[in-house]
MIDOSE-1310 file (N, C-alpha, C; in nm, 2 decimals, decimal comma, always signed):
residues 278
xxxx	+0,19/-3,16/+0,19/+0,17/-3,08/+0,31/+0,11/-2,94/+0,28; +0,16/-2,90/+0,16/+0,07/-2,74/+0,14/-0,05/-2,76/+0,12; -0,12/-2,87/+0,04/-0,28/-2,85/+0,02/-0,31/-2,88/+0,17; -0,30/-2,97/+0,27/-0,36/-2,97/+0,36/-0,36/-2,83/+0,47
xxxx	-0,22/-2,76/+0,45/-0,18/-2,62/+0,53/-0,32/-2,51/+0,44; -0,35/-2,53/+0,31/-0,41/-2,44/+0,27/-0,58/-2,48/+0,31; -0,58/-2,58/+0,35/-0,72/-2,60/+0,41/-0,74/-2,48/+0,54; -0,65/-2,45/+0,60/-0,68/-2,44/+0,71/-0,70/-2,26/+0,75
xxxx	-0,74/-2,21/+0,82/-0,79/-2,06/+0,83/-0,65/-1,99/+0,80; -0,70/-1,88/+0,74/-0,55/-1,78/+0,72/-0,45/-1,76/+0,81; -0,54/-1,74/+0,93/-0,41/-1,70/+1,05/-0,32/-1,84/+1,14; -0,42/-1,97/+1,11/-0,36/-2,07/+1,13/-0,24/-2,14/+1,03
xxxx	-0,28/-2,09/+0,88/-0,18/-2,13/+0,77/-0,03/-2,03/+0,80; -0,05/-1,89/+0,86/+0,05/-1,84/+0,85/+0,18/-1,84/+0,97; +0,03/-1,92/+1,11/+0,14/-1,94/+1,20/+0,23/-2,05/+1,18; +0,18/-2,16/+1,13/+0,23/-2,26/+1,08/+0,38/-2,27/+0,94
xxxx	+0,31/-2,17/+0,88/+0,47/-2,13/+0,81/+0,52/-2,07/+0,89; +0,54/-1,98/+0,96/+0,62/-1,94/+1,07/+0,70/-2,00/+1,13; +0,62/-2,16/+1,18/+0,72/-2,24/+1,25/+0,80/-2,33/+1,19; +0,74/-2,37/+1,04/+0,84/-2,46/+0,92/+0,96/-2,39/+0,92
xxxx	+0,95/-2,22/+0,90/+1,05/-2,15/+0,85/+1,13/-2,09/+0,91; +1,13/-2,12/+1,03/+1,15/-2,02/+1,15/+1,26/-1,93/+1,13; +1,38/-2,06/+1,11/+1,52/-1,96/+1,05/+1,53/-1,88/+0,94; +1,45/-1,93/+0,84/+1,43/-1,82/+0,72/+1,39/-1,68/+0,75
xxxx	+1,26/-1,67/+0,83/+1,25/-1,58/+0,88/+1,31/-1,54/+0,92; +1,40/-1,57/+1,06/+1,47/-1,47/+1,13/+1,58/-1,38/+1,05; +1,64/-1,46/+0,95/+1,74/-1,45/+0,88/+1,67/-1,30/+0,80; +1,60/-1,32/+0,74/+1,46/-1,23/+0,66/+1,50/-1,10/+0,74
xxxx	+1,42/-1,11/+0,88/+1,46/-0,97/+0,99/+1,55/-0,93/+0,98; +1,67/-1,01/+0,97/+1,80/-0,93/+1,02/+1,89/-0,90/+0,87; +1,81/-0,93/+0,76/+1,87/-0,89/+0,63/+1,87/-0,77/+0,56; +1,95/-0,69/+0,53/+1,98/-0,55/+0,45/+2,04/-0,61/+0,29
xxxx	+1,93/-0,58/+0,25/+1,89/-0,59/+0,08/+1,92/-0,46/-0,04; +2,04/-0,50/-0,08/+2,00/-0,36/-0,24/+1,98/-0,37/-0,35; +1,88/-0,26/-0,43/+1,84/-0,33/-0,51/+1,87/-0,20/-0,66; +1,91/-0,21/-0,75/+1,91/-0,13/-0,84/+2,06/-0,10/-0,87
xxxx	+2,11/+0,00/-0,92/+2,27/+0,02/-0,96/+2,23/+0,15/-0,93; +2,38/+0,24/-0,92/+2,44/+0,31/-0,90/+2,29/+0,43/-0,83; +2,26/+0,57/-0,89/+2,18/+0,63/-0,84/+2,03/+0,58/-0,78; +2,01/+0,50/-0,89/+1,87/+0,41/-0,87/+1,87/+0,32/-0,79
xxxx	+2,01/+0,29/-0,69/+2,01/+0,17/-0,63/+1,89/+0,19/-0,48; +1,79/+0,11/-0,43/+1,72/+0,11/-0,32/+1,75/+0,04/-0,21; +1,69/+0,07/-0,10/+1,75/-0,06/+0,04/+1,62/-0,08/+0,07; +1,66/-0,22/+0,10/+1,51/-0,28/+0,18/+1,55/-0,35/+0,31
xxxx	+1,53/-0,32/+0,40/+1,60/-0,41/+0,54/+1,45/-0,37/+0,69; +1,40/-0,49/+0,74/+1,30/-0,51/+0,83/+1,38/-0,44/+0,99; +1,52/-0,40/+0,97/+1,56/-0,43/+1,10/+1,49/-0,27/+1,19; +1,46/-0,18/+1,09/+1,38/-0,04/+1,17/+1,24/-0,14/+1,22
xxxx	+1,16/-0,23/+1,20/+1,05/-0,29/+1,23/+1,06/-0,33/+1,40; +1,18/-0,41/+1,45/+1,21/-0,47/+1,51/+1,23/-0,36/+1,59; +1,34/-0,28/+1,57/+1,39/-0,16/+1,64/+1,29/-0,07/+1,73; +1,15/-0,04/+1,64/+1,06/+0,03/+1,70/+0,95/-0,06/+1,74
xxxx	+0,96/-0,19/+1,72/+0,83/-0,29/+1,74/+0,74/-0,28/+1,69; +0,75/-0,24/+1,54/+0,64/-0,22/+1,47/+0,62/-0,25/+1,31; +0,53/-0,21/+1,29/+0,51/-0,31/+1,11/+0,41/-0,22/+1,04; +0,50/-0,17/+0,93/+0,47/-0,04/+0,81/+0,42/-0,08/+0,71
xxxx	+0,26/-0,16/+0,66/+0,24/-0,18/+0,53/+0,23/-0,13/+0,41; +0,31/-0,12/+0,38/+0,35/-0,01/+0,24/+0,26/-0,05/+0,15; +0,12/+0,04/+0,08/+0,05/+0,03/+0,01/+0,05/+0,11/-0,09; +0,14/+0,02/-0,25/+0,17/+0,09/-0,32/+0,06/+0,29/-0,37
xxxx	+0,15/+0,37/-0,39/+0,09/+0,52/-0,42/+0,01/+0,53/-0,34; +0,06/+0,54/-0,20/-0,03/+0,58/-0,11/+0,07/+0,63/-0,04; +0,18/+0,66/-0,06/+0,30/+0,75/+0,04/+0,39/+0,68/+0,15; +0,39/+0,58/+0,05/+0,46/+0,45/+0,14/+0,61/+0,49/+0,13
xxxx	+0,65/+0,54/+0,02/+0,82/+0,57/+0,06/+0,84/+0,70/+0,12; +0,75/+0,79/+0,09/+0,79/+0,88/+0,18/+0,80/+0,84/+0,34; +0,70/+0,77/+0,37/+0,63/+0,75/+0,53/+0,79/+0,64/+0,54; +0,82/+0,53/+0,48/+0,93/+0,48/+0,52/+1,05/+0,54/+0,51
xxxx	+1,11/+0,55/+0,42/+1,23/+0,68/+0,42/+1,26/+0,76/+0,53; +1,12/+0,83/+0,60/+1,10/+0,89/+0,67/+1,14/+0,81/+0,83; +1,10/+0,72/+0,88/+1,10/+0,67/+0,95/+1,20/+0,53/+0,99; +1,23/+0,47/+0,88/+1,30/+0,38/+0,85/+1,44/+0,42/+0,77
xxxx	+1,49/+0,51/+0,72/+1,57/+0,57/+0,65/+1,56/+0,44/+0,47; +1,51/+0,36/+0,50/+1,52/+0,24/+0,37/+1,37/+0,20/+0,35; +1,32/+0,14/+0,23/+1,22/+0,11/+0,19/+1,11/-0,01/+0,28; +1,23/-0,06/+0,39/+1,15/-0,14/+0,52/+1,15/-0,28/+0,41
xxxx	+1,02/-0,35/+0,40/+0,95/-0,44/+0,38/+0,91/-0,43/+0,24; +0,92/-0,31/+0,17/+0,84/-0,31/+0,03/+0,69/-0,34/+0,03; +0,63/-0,37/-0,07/+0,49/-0,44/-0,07/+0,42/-0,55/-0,02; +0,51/-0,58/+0,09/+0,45/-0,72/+0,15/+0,36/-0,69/+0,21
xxxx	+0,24/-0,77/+0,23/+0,07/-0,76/+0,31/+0,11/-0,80/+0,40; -0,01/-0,80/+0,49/+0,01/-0,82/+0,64/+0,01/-1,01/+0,69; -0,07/-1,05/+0,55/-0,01/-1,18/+0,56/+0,13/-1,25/+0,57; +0,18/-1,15/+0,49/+0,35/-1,19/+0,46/+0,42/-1,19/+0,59
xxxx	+0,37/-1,04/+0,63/+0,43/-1,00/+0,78/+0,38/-1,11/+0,90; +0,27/-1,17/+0,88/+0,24/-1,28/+0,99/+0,33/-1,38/+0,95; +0,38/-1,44/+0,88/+0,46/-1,55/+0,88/+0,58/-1,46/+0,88; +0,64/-1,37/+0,88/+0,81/-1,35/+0,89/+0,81/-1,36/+1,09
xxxx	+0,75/-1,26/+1,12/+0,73/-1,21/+1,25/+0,64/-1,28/+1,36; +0,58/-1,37/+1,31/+0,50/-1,50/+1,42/+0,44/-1,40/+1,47; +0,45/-1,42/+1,63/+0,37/-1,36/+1,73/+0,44/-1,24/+1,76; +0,51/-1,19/+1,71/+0,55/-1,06/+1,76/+0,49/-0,97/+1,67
xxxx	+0,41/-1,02/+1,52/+0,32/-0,98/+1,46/+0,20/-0,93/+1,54; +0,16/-0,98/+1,67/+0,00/-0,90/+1,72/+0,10/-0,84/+1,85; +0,24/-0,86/+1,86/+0,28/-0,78/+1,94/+0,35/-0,64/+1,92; +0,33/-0,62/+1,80/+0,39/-0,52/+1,71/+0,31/-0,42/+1,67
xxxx	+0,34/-0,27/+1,69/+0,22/-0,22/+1,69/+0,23/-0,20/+1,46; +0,06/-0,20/+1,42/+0,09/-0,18/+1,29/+0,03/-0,12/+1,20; +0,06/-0,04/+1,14/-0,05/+0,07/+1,09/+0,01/+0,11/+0,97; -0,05/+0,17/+0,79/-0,07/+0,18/+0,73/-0,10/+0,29/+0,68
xxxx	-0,10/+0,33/+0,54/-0,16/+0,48/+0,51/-0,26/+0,39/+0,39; -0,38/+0,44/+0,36/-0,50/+0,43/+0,24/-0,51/+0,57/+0,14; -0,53/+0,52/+0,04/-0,57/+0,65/-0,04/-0,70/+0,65/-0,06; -0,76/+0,76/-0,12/-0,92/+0,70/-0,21/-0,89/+0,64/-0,35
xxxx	-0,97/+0,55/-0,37/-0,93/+0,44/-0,46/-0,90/+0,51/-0,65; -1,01/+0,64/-0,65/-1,00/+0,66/-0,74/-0,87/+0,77/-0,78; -0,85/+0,84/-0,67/-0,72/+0,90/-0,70/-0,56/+0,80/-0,72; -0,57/+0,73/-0,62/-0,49/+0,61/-0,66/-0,46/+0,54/-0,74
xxxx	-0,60/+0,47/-0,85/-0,54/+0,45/-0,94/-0,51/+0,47/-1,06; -0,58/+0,67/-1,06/-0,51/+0,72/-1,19/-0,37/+0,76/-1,16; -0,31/+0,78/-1,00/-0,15/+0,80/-0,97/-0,13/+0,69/-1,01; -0,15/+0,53/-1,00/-0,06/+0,40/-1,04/-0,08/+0,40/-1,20
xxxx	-0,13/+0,45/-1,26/-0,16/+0,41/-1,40/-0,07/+0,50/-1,41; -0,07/+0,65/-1,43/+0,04/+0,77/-1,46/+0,19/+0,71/-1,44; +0,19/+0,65/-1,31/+0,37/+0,60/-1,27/+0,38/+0,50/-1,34; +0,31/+0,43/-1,38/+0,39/+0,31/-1,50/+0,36/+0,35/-1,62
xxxx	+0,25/+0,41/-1,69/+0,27/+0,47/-1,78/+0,40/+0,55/-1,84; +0,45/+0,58/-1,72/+0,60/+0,66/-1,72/+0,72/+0,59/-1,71; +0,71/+0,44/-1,68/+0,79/+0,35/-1,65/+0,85/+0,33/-1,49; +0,76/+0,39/-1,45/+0,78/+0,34/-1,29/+0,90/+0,40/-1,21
xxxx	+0,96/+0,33/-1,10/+1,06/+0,35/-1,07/+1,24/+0,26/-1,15; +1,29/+0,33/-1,16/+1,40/+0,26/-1,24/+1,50/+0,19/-1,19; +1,40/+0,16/-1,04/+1,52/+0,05/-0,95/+1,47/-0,09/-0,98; +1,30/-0,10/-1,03/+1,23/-0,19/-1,04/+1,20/-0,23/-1,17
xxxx	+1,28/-0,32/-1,27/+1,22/-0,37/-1,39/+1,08/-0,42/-1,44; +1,04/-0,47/-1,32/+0,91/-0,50/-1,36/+0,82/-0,42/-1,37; +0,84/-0,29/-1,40/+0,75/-0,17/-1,35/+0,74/-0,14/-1,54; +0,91/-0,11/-1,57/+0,92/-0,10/-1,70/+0,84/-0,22/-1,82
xxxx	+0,84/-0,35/-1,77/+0,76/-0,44/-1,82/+0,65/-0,49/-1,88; +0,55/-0,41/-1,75/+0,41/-0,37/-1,78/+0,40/-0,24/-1,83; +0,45/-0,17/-1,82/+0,45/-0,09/-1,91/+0,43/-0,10/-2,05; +0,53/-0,18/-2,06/+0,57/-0,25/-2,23/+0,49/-0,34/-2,28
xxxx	+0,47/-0,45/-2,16/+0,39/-0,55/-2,18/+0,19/-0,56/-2,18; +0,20/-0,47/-2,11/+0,04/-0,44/-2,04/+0,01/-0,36/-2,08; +0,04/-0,21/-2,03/+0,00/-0,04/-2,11/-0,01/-0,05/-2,24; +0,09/-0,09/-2,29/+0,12/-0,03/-2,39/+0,00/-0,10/-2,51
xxxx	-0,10/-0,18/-2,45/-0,22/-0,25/-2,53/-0,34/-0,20/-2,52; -0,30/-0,03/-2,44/-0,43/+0,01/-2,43/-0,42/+0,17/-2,49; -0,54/+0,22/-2,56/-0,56/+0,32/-2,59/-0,49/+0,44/-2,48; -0,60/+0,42/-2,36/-0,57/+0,50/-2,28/-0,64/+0,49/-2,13
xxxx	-0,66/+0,61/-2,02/-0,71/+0,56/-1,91/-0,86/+0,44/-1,91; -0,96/+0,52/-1,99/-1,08/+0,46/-2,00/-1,04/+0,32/-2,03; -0,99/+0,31/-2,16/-0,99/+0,18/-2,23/-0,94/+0,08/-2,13; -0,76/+0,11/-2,07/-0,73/+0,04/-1,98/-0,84/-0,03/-1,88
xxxx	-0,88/+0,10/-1,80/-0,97/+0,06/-1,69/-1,10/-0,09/-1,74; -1,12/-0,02/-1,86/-1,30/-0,13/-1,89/-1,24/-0,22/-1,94; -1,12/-0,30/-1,97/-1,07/-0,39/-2,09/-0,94/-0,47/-1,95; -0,90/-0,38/-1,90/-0,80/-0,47/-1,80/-0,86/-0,50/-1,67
xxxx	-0,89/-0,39/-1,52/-0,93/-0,37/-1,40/-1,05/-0,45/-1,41; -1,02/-0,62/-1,37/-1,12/-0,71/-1,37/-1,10/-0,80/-1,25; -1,17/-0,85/-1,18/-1,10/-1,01/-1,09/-1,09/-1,07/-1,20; -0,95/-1,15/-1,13/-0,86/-1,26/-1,23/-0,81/-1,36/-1,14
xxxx	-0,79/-1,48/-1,17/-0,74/-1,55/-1,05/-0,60/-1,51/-1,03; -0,47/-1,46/-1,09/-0,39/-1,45/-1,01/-0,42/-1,27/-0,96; -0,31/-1,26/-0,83/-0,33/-1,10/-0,76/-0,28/-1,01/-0,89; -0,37/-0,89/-0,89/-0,32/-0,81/-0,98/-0,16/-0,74/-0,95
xxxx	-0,12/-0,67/-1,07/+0,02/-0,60/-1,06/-0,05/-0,50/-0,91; +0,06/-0,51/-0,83/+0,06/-0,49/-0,71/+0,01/-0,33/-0,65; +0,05/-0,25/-0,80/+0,01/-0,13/-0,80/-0,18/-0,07/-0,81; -0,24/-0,22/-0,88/-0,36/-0,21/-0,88/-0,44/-0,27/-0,75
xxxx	-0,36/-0,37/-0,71/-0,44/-0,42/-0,59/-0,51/-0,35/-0,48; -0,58/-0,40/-0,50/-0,72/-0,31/-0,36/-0,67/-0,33/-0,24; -0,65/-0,25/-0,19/-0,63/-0,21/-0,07/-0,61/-0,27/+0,04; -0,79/-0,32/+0,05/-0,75/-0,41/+0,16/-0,71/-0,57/+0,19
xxxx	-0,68/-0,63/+0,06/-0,62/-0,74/+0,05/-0,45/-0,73/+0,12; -0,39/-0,58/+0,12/-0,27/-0,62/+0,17/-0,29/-0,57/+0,39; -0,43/-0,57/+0,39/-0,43/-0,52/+0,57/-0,50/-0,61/+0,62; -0,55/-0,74/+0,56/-0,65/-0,81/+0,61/-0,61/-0,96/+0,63
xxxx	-0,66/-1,02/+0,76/-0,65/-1,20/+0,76/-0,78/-1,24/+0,75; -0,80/-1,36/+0,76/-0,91/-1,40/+0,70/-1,06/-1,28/+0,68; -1,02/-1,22/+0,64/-1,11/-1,11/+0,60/-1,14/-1,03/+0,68; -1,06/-1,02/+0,79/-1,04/-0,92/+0,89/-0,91/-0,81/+0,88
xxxx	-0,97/-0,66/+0,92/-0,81/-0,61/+0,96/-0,78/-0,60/+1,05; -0,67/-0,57/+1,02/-0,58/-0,65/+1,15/-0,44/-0,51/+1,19; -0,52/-0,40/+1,10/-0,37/-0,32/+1,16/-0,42/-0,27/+1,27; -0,35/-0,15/+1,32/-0,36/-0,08/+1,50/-0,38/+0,06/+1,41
xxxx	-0,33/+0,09/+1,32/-0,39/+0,24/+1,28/-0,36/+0,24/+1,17; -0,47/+0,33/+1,09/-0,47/+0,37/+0,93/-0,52/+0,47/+0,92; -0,43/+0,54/+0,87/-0,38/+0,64/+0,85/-0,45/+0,71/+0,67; -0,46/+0,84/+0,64/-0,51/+0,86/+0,55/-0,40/+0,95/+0,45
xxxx	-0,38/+0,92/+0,31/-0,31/+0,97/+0,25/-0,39/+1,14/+0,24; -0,47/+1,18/+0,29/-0,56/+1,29/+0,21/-0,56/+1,38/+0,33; -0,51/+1,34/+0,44/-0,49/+1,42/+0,55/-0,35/+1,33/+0,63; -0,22/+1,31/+0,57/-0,12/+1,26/+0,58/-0,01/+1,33/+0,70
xxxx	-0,05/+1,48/+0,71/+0,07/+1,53/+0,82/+0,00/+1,51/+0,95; -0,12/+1,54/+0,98/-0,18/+1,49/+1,10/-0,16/+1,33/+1,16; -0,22/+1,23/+1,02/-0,19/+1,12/+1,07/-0,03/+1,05/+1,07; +0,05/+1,10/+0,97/+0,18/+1,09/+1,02/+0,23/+1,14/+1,15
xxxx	+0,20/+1,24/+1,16/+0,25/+1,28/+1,34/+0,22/+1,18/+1,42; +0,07/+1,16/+1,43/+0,04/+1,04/+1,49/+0,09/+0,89/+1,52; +0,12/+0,89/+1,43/+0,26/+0,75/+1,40/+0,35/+0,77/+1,49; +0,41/+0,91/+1,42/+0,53/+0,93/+1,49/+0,56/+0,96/+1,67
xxxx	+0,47/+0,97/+1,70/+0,41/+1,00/+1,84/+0,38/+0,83/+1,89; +0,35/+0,78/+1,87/+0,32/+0,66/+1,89/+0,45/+0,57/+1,92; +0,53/+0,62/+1,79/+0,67/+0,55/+1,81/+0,78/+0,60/+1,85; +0,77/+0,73/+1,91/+0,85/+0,81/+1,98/+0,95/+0,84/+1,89
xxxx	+0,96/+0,86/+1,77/+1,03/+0,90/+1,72/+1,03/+1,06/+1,65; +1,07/+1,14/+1,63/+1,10/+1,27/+1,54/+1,12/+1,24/+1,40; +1,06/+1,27/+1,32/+1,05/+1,23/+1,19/+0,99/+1,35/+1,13; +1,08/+1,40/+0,99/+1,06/+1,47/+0,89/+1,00/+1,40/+0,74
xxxx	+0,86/+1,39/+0,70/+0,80/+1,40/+0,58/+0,86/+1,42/+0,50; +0,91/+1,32/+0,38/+0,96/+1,40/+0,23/+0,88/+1,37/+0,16; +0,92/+1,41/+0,03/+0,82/+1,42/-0,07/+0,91/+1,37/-0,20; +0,91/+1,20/-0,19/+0,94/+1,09/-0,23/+0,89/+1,02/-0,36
xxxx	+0,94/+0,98/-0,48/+0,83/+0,90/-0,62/+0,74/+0,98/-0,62; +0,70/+1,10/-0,66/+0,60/+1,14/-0,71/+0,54/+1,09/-0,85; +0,45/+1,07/-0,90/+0,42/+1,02/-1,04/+0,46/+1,22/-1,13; +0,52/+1,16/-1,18/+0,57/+1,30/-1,26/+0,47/+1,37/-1,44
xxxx	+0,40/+1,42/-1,35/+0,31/+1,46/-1,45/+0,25/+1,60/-1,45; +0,20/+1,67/-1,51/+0,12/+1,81/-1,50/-0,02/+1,81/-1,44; -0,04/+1,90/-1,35/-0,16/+1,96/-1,32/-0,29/+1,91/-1,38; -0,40/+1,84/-1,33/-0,53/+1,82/-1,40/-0,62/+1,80/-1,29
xxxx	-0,78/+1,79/-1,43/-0,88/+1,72/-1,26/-0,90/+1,54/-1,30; -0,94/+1,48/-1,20/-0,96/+1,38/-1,20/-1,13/+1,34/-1,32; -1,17/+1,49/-1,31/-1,29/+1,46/-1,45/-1,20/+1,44/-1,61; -1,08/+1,42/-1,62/-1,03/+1,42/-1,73/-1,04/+1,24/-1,72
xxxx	-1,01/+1,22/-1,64/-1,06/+0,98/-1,64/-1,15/+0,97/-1,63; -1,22/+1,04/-1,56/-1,39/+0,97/-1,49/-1,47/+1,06/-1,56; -1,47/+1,11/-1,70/-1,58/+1,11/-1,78/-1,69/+1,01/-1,80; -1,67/+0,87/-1,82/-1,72/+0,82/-1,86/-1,78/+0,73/-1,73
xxxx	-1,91/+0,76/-1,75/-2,03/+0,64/-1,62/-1,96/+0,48/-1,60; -1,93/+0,44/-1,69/-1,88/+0,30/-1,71/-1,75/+0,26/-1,67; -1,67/+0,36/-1,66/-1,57/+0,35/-1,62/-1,55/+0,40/-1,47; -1,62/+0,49/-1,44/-1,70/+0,51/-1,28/-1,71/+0,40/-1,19
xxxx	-1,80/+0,31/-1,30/-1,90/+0,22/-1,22/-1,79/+0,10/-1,20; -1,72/+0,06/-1,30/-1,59/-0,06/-1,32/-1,47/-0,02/-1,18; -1,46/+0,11/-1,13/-1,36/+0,14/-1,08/-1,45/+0,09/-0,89; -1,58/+0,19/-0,91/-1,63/+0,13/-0,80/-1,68/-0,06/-0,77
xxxx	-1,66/-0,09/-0,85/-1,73/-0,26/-0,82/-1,58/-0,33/-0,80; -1,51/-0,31/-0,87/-1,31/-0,34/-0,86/-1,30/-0,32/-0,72; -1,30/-0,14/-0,65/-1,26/-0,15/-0,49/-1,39/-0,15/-0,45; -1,49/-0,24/-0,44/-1,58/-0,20/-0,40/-1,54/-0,26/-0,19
xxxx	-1,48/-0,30/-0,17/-1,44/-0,31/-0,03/-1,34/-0,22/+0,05; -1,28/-0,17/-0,07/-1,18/-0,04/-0,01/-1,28/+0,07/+0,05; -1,40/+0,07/-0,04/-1,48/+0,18/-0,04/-1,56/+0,19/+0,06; -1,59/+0,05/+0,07/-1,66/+0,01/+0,22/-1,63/+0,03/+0,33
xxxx	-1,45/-0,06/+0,37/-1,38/-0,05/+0,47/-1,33/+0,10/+0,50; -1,33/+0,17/+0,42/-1,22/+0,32/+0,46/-1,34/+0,45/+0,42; -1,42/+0,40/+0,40/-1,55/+0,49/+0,42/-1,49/+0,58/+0,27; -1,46/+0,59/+0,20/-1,45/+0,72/+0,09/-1,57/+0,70/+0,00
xxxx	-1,64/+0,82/-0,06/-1,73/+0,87/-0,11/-1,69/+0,76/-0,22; -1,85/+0,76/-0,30/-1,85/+0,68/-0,45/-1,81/+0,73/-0,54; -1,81/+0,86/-0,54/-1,81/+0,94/-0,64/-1,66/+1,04/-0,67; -1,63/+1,02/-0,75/-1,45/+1,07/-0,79/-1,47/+1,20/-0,70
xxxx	-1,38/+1,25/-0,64/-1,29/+1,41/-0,56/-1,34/+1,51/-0,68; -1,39/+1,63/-0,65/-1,42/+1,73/-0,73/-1,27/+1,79/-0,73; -1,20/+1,78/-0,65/-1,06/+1,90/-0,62/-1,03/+1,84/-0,73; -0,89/+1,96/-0,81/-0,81/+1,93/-0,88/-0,70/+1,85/-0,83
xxxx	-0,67/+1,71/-0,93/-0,56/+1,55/-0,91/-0,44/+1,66/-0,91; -0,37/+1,63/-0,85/-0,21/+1,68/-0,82/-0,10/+1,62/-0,86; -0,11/+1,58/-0,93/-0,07/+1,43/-1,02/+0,11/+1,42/-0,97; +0,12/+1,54/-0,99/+0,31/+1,51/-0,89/+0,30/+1,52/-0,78
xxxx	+0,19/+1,47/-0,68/+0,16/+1,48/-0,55/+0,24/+1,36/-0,47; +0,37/+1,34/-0,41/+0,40/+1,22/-0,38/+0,36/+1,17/-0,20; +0,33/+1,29/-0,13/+0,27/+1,24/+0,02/+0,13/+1,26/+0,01; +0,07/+1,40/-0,02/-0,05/+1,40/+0,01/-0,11/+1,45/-0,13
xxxx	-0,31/+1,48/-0,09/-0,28/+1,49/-0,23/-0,37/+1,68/-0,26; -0,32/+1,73/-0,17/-0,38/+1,86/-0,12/-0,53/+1,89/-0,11; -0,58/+2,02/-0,12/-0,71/+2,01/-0,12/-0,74/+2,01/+0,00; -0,89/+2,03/+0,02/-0,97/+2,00/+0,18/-0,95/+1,87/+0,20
xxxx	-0,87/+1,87/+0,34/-0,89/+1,65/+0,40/-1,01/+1,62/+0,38; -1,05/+1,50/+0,34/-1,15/+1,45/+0,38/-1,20/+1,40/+0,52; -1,27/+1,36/+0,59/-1,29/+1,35/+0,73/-1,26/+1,19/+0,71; -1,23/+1,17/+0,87/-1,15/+1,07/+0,91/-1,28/+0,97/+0,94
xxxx	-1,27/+0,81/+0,93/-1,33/+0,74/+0,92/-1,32/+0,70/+1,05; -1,45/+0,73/+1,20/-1,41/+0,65/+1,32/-1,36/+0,52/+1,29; -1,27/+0,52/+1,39/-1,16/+0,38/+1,40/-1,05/+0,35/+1,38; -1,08/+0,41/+1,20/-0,95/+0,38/+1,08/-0,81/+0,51/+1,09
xxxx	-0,87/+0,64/+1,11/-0,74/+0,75/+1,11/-0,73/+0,79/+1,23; -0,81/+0,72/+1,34/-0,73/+0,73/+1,46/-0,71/+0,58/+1,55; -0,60/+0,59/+1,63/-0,58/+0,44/+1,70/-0,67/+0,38/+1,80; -0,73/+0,31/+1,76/-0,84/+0,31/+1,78/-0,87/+0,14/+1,79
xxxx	-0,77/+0,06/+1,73/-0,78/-0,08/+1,71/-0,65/-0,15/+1,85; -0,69/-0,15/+1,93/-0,56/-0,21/+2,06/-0,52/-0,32/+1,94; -0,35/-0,34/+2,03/-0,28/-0,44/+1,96/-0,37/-0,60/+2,03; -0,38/-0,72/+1,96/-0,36/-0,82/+2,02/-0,23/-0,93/+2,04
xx	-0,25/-0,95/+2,16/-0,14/-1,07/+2,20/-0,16/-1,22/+2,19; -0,04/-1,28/+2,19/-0,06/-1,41/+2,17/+0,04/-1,45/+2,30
């Protein structure tokens, strides 16, 4: 039954697990999850989704725990894509309003390299893993980037994954607003305005490191050019320049990443996408 389900368009394969699973799912919604021991322990529970009618794709180093914390008091959903969320939530998925924060690709993924480089978060083993198992086979940023950041058939560690693989159905996106890590208190408000809520910004997982510019990775043309062909769709979809940020990387930056905002991409940093019904 799965190879014939996987014939079929994305958004028809996911309603369809929806309805195989139905109780799983529901069970899923109404579940509060913890994960880690004593100080490091985290929560993960969908039931703020439900509560506000809405769906927070957390895209790793893009201010996903602050923006959840913040709003959800618990980590929500974790890194699940919007596929995931189509089969937990069925149709309340296009009835749900759902929106997202983006980074620029290249600040992003010297913050995801820096946080596992450091061993990540210490509620999550598998952070410590690749570290051990992965990093630790590479010289350094450059080397990593030209020797690992390739398509591979399985999804990369989740921390490298492009962007818009976790906002898109069959190659469409599909949120109601996206939001920009680079001008985060504006589009946060916006959120929060949206969802009638009052909500305070913290400044959550920072990648813990000293002061630099982003010309200390992107010396090299080659590694430029590997980082742009890798997100070459993030680059596309969210409109950010080809060319690395001149501002100084803020590298313990955990919501935003200061500096002049970049300007907002019509469509994407304001709401701009109506929800659809089913």
């Amino acid at each position: 039954m799965t190879r014939i389900i996987d014939r079929l368009p994305e958004e028809q394969q996911c309603a369809l697990w929806h309805w195989i699973d139905h109780r799983k799912h529901q069970a899923r919604r109404r579940k509060i999850q913890n994960v880690g021991e004593g100080a490091n322990t985290v929560t993960y529970s969908l039931r703020g989704f439900d509560e506000h009618r809405c769906i927070f794709v957390h895209i790793p180093k893009a201010a996903g725990i602050s923006v959840a914390m913040a709003l959800f008091g618990n980590l929500a959903g974790g890194h699940a894509s919007a596929r995931d969320y189509r089969v937990v939530f069925g149709r309340d998925f296009w009835r749900y309003f759902k929106f997202t924060f983006v980074r620029n690709p290249y600040t992003r993924l010297v913050s995801a390299y820096e946080f596992l480089k450091n061993g990540g978060h210490p509620a999550w083993p598998r952070d410590q893993r690749f570290r051990d198992e992965v990093l630790s086979n590479y010289v350094d940023f450059a080397d990593f980037v030209l020797r690992w950041l390739k398509p591979r058939p399985q999804r990369p560690e989740p921390h490298f994954r492009p962007q818009h693989e976790f906002l898109e159905l069959g190659g469409r996106l599909v949120m109601d607003f996206v939001g920009r890590v680079e001008r985060i208190d504006v589009d946060f408000a916006t959120v929060c305005d949206r969802l009638g809520i009052q909500a305070q910004l913290g400044r959550l997982n920072p990648t813990n490191e000293n002061h630099g510019t982003l010309g200390d990775y992107y010396s090299s043309d080659a590694v430029e050019r590997r980082v742009r062909d890798f997100y070459a769709r993030d680059f596309e979809l969210f409109g950010y320049p080809l060319r690395p940020p001149t501002q100084p990387f803020m590298r313990g930056e955990p919501a935003h990443s200061g500096g002049r905002p970049e300007e907002p991409v019509p469509g994407l940093s304001a709401p701009n996408f109506p929800p659809r019904f089913e």
